[in-house]
C-alpha positions as CSV (number, residue, x, y, z in Angstrom):
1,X,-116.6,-60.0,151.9
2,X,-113.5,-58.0,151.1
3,X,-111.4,-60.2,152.7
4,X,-112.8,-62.9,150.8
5,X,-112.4,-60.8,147.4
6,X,-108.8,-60.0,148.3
7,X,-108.3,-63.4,148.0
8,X,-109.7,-64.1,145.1
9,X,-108.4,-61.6,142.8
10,X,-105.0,-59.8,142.1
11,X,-103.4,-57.6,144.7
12,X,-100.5,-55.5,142.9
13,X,-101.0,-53.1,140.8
14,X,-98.6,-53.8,137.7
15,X,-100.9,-57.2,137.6
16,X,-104.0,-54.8,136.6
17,X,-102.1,-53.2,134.4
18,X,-101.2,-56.1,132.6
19,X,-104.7,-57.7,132.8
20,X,-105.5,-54.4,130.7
21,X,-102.9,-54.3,128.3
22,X,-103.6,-58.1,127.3
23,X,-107.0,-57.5,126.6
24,X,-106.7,-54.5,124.7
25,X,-104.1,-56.7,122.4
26,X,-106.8,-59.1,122.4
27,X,-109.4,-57.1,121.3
28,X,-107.0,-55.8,118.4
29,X,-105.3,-59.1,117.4
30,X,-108.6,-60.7,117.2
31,X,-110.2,-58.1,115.3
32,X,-107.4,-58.1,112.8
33,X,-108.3,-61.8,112.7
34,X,-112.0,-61.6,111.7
35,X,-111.6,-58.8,109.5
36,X,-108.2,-60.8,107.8
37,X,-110.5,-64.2,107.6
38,X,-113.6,-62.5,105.9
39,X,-111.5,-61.0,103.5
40,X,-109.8,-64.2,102.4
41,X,-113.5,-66.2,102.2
42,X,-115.0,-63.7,100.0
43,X,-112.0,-63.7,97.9
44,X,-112.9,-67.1,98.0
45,X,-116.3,-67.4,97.1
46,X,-115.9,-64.6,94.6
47,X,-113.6,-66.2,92.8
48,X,-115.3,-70.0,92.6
49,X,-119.0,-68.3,92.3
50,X,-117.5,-67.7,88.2
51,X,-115.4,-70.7,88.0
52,X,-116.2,-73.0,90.5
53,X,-114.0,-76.0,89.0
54,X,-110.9,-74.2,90.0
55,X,-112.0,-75.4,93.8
56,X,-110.3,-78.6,92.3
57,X,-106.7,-77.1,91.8
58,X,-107.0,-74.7,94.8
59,X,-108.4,-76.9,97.8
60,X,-106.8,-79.7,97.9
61,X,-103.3,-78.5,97.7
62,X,-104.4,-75.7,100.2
63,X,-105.7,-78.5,102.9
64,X,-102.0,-80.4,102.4
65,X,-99.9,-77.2,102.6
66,X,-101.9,-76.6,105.8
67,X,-101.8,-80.2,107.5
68,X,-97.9,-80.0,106.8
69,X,-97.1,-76.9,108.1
70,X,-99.3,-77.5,111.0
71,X,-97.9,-80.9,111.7
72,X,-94.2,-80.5,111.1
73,X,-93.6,-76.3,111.9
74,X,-96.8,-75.1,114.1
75,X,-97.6,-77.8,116.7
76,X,-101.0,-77.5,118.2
77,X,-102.4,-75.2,115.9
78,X,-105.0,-77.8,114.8
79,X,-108.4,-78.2,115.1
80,X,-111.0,-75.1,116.5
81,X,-108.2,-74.7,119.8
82,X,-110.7,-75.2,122.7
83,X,-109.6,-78.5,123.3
84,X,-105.7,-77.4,123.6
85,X,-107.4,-74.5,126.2
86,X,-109.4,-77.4,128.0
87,X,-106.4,-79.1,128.2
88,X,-103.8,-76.5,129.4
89,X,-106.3,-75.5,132.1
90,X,-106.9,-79.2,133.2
91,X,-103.2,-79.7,133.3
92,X,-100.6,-79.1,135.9
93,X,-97.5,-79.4,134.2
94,X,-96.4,-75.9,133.0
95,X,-94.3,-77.7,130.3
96,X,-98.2,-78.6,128.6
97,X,-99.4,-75.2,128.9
98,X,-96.4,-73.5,127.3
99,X,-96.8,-75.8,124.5
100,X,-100.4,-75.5,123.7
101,X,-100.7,-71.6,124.5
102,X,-98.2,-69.1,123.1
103,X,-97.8,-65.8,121.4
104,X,-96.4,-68.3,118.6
105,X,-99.4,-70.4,118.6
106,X,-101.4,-67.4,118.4
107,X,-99.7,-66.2,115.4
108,X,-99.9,-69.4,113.5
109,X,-103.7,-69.9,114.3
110,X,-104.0,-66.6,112.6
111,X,-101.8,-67.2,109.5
112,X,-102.6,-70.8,108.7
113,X,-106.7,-70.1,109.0
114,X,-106.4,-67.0,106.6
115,X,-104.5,-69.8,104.3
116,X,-107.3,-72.0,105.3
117,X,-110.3,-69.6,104.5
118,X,-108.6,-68.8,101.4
119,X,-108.4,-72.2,100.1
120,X,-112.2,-72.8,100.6
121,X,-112.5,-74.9,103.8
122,X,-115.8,-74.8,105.8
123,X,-114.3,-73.3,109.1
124,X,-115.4,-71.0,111.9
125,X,-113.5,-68.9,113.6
126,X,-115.0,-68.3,117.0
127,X,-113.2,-71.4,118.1
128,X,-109.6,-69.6,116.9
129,X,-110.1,-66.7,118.6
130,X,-111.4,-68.3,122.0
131,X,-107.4,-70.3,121.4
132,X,-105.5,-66.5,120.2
133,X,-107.2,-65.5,123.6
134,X,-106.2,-68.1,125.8
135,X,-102.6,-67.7,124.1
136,X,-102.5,-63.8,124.4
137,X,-103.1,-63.9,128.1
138,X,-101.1,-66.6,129.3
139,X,-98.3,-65.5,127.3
140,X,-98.5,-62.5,128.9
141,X,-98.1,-63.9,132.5
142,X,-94.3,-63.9,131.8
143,X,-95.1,-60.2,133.2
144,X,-98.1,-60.7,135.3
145,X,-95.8,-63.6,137.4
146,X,-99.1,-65.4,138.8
147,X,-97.6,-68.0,141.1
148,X,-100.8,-69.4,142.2
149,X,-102.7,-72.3,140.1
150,X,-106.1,-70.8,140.5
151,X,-105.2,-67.6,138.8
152,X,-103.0,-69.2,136.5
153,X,-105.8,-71.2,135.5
154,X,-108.5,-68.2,135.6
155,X,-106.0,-65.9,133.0
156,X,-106.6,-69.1,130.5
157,X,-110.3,-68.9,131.0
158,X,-110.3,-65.5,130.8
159,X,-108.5,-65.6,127.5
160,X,-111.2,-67.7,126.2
161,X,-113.8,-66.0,127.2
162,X,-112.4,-62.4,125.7
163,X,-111.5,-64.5,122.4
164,X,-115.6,-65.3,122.0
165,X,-116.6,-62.2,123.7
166,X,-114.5,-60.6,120.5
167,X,-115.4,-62.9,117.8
168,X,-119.8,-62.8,118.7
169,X,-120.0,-59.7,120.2
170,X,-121.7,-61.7,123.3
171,X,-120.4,-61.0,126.8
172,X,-122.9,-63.7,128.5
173,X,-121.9,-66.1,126.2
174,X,-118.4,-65.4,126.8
175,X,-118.8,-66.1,130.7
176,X,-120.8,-69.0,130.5
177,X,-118.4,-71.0,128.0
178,X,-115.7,-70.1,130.7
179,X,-118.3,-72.0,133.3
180,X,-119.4,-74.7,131.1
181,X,-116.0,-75.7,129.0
182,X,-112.7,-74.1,129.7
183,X,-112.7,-73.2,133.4
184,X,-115.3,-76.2,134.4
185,X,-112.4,-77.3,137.1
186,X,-111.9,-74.1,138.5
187,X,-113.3,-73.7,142.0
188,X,-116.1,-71.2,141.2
189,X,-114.0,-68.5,143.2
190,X,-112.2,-67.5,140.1
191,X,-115.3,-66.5,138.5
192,X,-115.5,-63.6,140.3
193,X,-111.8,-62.6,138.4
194,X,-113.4,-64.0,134.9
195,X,-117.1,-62.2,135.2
196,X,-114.9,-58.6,135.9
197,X,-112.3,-59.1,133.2
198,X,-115.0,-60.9,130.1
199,X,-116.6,-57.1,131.1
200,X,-113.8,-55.3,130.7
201,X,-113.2,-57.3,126.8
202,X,-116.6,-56.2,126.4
203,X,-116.1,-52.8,126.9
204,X,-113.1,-52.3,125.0
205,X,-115.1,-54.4,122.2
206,X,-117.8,-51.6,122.1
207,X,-115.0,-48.6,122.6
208,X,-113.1,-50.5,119.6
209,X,-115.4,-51.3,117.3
210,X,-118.8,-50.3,118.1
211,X,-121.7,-52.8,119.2
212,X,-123.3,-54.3,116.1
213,X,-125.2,-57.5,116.5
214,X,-123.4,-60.8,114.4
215,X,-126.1,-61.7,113.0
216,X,-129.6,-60.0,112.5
217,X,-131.7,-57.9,115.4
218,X,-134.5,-60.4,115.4
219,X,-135.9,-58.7,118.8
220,X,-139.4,-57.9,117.0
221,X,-140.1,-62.1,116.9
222,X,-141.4,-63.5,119.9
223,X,-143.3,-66.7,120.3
224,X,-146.5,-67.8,123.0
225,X,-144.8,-70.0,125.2
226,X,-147.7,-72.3,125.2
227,X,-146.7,-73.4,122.2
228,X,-143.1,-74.6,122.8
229,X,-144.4,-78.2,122.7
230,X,-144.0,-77.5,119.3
231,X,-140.6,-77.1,119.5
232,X,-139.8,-80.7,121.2
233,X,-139.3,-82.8,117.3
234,X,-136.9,-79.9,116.4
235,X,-134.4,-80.4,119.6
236,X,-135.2,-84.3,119.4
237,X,-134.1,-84.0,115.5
238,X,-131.3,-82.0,115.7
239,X,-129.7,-83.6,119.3
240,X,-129.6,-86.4,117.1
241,X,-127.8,-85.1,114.4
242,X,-125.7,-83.2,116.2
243,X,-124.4,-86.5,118.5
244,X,-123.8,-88.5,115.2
245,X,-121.8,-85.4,113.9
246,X,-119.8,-85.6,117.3
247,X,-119.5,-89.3,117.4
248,X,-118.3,-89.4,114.1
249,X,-115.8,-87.1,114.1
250,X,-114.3,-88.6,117.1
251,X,-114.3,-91.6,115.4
252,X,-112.7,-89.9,111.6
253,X,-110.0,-87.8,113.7
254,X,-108.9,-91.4,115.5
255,X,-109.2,-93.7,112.2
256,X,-107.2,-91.0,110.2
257,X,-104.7,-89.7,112.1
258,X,-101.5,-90.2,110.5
259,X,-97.2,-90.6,111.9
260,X,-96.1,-90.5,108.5
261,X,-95.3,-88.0,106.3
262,X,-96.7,-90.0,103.2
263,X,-99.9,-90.7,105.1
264,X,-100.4,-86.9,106.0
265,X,-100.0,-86.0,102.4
266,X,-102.5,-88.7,101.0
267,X,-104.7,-88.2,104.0
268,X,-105.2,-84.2,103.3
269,X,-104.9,-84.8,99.6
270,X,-108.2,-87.1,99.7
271,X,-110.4,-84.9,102.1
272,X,-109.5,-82.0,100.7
273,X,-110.9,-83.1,97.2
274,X,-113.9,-84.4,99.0
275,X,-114.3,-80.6,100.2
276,X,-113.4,-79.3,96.6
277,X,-116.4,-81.5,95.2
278,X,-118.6,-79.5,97.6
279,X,-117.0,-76.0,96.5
280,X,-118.0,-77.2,93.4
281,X,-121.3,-78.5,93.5
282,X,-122.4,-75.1,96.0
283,X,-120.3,-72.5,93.6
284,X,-118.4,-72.3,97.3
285,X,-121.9,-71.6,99.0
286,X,-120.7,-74.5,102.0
287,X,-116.7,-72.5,102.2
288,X,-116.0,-70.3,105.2
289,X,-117.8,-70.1,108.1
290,X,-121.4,-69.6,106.8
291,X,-122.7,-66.5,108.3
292,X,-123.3,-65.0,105.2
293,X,-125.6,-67.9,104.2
294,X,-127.3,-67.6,108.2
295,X,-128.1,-64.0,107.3
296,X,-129.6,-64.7,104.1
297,X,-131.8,-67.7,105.8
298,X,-132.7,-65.2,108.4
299,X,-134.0,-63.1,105.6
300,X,-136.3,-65.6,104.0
301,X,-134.2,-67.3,101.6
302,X,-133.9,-70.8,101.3
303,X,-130.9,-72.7,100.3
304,X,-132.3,-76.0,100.3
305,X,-131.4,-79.5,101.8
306,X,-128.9,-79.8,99.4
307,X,-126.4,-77.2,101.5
308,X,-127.2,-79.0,104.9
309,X,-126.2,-82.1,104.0
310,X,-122.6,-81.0,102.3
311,X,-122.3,-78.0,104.8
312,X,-122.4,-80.8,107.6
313,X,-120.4,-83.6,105.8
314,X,-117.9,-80.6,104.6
315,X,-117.7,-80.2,108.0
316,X,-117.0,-83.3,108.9
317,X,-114.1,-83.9,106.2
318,X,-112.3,-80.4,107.5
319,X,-112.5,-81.3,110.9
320,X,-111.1,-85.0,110.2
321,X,-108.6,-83.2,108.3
322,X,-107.1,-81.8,111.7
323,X,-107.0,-78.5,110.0
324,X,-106.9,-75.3,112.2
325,X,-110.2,-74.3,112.0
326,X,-113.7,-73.7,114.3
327,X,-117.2,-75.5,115.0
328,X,-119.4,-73.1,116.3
329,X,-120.3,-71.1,113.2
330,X,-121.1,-74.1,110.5
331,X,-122.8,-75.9,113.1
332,X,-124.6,-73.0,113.6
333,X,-125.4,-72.6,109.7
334,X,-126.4,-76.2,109.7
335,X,-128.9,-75.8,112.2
336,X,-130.2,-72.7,110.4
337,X,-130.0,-74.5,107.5
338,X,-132.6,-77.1,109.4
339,X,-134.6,-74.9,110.9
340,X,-135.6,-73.2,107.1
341,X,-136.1,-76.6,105.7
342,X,-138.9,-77.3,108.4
343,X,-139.9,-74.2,109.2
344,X,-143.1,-73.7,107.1
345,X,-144.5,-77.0,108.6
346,X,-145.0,-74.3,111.6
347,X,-148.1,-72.6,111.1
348,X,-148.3,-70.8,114.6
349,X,-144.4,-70.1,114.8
350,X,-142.8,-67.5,112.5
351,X,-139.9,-68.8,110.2
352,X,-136.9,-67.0,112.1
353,X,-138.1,-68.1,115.4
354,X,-137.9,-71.8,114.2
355,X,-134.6,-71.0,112.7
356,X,-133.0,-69.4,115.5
357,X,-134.3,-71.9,117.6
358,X,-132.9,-75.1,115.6
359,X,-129.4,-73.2,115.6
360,X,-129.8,-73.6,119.5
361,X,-130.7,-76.7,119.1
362,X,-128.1,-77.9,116.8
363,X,-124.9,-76.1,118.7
364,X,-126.1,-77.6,121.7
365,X,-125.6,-81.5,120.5
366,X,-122.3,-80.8,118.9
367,X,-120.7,-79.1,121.5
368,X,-122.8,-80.0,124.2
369,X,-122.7,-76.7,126.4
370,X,-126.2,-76.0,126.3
371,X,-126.2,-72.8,128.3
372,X,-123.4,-71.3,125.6
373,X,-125.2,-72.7,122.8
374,X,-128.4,-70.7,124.1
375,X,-127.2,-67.2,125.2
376,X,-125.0,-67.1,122.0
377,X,-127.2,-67.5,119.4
378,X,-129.8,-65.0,121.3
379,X,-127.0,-62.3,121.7
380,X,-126.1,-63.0,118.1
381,X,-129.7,-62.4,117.2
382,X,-130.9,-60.2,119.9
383,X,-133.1,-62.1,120.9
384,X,-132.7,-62.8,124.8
385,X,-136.7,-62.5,125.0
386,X,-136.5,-65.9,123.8
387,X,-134.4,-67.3,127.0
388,X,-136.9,-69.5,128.2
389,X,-138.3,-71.9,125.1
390,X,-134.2,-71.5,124.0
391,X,-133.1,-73.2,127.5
392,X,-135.5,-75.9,127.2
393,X,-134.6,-76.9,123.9
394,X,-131.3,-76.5,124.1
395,X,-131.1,-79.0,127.1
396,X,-133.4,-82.0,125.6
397,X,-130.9,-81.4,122.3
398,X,-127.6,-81.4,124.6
399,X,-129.6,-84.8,126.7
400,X,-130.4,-86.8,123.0
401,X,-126.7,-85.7,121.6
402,X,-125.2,-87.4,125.4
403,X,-127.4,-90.7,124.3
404,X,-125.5,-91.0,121.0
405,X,-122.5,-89.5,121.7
406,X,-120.8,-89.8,125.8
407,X,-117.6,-87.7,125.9
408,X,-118.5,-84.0,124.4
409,X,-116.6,-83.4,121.5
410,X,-114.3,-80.8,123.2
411,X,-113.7,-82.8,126.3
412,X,-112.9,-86.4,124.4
413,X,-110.4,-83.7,121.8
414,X,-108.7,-82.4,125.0
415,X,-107.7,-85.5,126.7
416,X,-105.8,-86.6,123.6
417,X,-104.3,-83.7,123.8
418,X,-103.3,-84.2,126.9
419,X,-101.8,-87.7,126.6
420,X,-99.6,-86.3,123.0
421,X,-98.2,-83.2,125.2
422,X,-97.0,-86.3,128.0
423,X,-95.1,-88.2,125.2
């Protein structure tokens, strides 16, 4: 056994050191982030909740200031950033990596998402800080010197995993999505070196900032697990949902994406007034991330179908746009946004058990990592009692998304990644 660790993990000590001092800048940088993009969407909504017809002047020309800079000043910034991650750590050429992860890259992520939450668009962030991570810690292996591939490729995921460890507060979660999408090629040796560092993020986390849940403690809600039958229409619904959502953002980001300057202009310009009609139709209830609408559903309160439908095709526009931004958290208020619509139909489930459960649900289609999708909603809501109907689900969700949608949304973003980086 310990010669089989000693293999697996780092022998000098300067490389522990470094390990350490990376995620304690992670922890910071991407606490500076949160705290940086919350301010920036309630300036938002605050402002548009009184005058919500200046979403007209503000978003659009926010959305082509962003697509230009990102484009033409701060390459692979786009998008949530998992699929440049997926990439790097799929590649072998160090030129890819060094292009798609990088103190720089970090930097802009940060800067062009508070622009981006300021503006009004319906982004998460969880996806951001999983790509600051992954750009913290392999930038710092200029002074960590790994030489081998497999720890090369392990400091990525490990980036990854502290940047959602940070961002949810969920440590499991964290690990998983470093198993199920960023380090799915690693031989399963490097976990060992991933499960001890995504605890160490975790602990700094907790030293940093304390250990509030995300969300809401839900742990007083339980549900008779005879009665997850009941549950089968919800995961059947939303896999559905979810795998058009994936399908047809594949499909936008290909039909739009544009080589001229011109184009890139016109292209932002139109989706970005397409997301302005929905600032202005909500009061800017579908801009940001929508954890403040999640907690209110949580509550009791009901937004209607109304904020489902342009919360998911908001979505859809900001993604198409390219604009740096994440997937996790709308998806995750779209599927709460389900789960209240239909929850009073259940008569023998509780309201926030069918909520939390259809945000399981819902995540799982789009980003088809079922076990992820599972442990980080119940970490988010503290409700890891709920494991077992949340597993089941969240697989027949992540089965009906595959039928409607092949290549997971990450996976299908990462390979064109991979072929621009070879240009």
């Amino acid at each position: 056994m310990k010669r089989y660790l000693s293999h697996q993990l780092p022998s000098r000590l300067k490389t522990y050191t470094s390990l350490i001092l990376s995620s304690i800048i992670t922890v910071i940088a991407i606490d500076f982030f949160l705290a940086s993009s919350d301010y920036a969407q309630h300036t938002f909504k605050h402002l548009i909740a009184s005058k919500p017809y200046l979403s007209f002047a503000i978003t659009p020309i926010v959305f082509v200031l962003i697509v230009y800079i990102a484009k033409y000043f701060c390459h692979y910034v786009q998008g949530s950033g998992i699929p440049q991650l997926i990439a790097a750590n799929d590649s072998r050429n160090k030129s890819i990596r060094e292009k798609l992860l990088s103190f720089r890259v970090a930097i802009g992520k940060i800067v062009l998402i508070f622009m981006g939450m300021l503006g009004g668009a319906p982004i998460g962030i969880e996806g951001p800080s999983i790509h600051i991570g992954g750009s913290i810690f392999f930038g710092f292996n200029q002074f960590i010197k790994f030489k081998r591939k497999l720890l090369i490729h392990s400091l990525i995921a490990i980036g990854g995993s502290a940047g959602l460890i940070v961002a949810f507060n969920a440590p499991i979660a964290g690990f998983l999505f470093s198993f199920e999408e960023t380090g799915r090629q690693l031989k399963k040796q490097a976990l060992v070196l991933i499960a001890i560092m995504s605890g160490l993020v975790y602990l700094l986390a907790v030293i940093y900032r304390g250990n509030d849940v995300y969300l809401s403690d839900m742990s007083a809600y339980f549900i008779d697990l005879t009665l997850i039958w009941q549950l089968l229409p919800l995961a059947i619904f939303s896999g559905i949902l979810g795998g058009l959502f994936s399908k047809t953002i594949l499909y936008l980001i290909k039909k739009f994406i544009a080589h001229t300057k011109t184009k890139v202009v016109v292209v932002a310009l139109m989706l970005g007034l397409i997301i302005a009609l929905f600032n202005y139709l909500s009061k800017g209830q579908i801009a940001g991330s929508g954890r403040e609408e999640v907690l209110l559903m949580l509550a009791g309160h009901q937004l209607g179908s109304d904020f489902v439908v342009m919360k998911y095709l908001s979505t859809l526009s900001s993604l198409a746009s390219t604009i740096p931004g994440g997937l996790f958290m709308p998806s995750i208020s779209i599927g709460a946004g389900i789960g209240s619509e239909v929850g009073h139909y259940y008569s023998q489930i509780s309201p926030q058990i069918i909520i939390i459960m259809a945000m399981v649900t819902y995540l799982s289609a789009v980003i088809r990592a079922p076990l992820t999708s599972a442990f980080v909603i119940l970490e988010m809501t503290n409700t890891l009692n709920l494991l077992i109907p949340a597993l089941i689900i969240a697989f027949i969700a992540n089965w009906m998304s595959k039928q409607i949608s092949t290549p997971p949304i990450y996976e299908a973003l990462a390979e064109s990644y991979l072929k621009l980086t070879q240009k």
